[in-house]
Kinemage of the C-alpha trace (Angstrom):
@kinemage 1
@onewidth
@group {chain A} dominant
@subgroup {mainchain}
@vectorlist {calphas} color= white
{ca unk a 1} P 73.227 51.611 47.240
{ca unk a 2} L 70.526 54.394 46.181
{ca unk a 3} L 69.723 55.210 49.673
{ca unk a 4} L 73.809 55.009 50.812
{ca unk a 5} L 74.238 57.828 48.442
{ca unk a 6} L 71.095 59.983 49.426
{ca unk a 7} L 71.814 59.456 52.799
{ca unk a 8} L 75.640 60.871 51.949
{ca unk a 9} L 74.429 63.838 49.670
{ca unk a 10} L 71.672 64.796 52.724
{ca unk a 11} L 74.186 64.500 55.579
{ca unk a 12} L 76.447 67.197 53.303
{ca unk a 13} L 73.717 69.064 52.745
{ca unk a 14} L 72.890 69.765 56.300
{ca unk a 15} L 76.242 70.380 57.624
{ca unk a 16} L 76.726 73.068 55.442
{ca unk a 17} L 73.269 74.894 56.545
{ca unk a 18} L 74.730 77.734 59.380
{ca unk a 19} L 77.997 79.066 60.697
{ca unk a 20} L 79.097 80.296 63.865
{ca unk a 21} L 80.138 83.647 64.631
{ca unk a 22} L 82.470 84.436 67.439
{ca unk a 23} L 82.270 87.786 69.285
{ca unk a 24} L 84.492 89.251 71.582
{ca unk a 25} L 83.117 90.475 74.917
{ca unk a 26} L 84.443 93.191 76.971
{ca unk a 27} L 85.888 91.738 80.356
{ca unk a 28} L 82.956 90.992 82.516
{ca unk a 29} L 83.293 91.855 86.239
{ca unk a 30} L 85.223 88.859 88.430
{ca unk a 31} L 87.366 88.661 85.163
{ca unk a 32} L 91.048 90.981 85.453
{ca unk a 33} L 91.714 91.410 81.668
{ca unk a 34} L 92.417 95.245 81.719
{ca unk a 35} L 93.756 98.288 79.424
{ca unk a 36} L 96.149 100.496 81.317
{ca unk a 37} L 98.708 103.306 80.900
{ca unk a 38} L 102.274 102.749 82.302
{ca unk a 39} L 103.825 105.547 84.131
{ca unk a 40} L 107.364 105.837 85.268
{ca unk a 41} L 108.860 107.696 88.181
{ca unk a 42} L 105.490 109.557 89.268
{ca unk a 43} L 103.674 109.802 92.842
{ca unk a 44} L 106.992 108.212 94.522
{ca unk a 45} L 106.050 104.965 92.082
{ca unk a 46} L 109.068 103.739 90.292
{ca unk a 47} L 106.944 102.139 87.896
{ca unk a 48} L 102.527 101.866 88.073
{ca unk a 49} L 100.034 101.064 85.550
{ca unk a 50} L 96.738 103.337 85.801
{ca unk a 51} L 93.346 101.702 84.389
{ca unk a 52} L 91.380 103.982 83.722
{ca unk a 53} L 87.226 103.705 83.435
{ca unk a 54} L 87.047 105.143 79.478
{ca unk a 55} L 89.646 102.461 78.980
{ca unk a 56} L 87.829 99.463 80.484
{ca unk a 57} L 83.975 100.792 79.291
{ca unk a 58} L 80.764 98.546 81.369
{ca unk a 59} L 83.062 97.273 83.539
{ca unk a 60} L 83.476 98.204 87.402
{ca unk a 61} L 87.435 98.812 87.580
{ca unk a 62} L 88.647 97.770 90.886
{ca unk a 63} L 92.048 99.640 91.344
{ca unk a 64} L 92.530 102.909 89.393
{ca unk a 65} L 96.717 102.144 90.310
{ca unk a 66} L 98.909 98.902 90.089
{ca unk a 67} L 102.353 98.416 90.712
{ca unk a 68} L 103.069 95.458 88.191
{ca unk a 69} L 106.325 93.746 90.082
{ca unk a 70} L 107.371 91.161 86.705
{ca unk a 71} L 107.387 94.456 83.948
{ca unk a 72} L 110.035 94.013 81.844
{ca unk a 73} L 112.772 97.286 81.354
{ca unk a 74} L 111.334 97.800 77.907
{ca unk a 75} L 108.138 98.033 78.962
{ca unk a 76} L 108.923 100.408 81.257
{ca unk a 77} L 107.423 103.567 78.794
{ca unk a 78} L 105.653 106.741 80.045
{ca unk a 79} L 102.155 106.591 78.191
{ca unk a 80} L 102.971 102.880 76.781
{ca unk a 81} L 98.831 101.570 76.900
{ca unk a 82} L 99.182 98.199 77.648
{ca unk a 83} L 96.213 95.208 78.062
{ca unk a 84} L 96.882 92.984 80.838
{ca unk a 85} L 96.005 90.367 82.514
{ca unk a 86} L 97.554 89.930 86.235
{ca unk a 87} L 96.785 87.978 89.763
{ca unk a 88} L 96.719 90.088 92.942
{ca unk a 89} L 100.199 90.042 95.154
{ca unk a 90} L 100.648 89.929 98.832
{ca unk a 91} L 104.285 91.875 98.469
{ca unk a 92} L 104.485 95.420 99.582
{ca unk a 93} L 104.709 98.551 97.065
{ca unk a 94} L 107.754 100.966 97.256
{ca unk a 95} L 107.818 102.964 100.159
{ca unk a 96} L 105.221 106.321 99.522
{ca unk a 97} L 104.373 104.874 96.368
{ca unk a 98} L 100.532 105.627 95.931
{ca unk a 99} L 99.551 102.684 94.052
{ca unk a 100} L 96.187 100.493 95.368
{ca unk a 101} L 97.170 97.013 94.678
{ca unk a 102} L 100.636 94.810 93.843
{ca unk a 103} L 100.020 92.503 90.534
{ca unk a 104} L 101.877 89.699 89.431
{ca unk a 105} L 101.711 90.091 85.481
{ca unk a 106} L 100.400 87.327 83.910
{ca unk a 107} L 100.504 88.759 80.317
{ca unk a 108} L 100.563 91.922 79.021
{ca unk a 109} L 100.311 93.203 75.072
{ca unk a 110} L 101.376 96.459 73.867
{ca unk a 111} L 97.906 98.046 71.968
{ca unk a 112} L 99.154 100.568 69.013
């Protein structure tokens, strides 16, 4: 019985000896978690999101402007900065529009 409750006490002991910490990495290249900027009715673009490189710092941004085809109207905000997270489309952007790519939002948060 002695040794039942030793071995209970050291067991507690020990469990209670470190803690984790969690950290929160910047996206790492092959991810496409970005920070953006909407803009509406510019450079023939109804609607495009610009990333820019201060926005996503250490990470090699692959378009500079996406035309998000799933934004909802009231996201639709000149200067709204947005993080994102989208796959790559194979539709076509509007007509003259300059954007590089077409992204299917996957989810997007408004950042204050």
């Amino acid at each position: 019985m002695k040794i039942m409750i030793t071995l209970l006490i050291s067991l507690g002991l020990l469990s209670c000896k470190s803690t984790k910490v969690a950290t929160i990495d910047p996206p790492s290249e092959g991810t496409n978690q970005w920070v953006g900027i909407i803009h509406v009715n510019e450079n023939q673009c109804p609607v495009y999101i610009e990333i820019k490189d201060e926005l996503n710092p250490g990470v090699a941004v692959p378009f500079h402007a996406v035309y998000p085809l799933n934004l909802k109207d009231g996201m639709k905000k000149k200067g709204l900065k947005v993080q994102f997270s989208y796959t790559i489309s194979k539709a076509m952007s509007p007509e003259g529009c300059s954007a590089e790519a077409v992204i299917q939002l996957e989810q997007i948060t408004v950042i204050p």
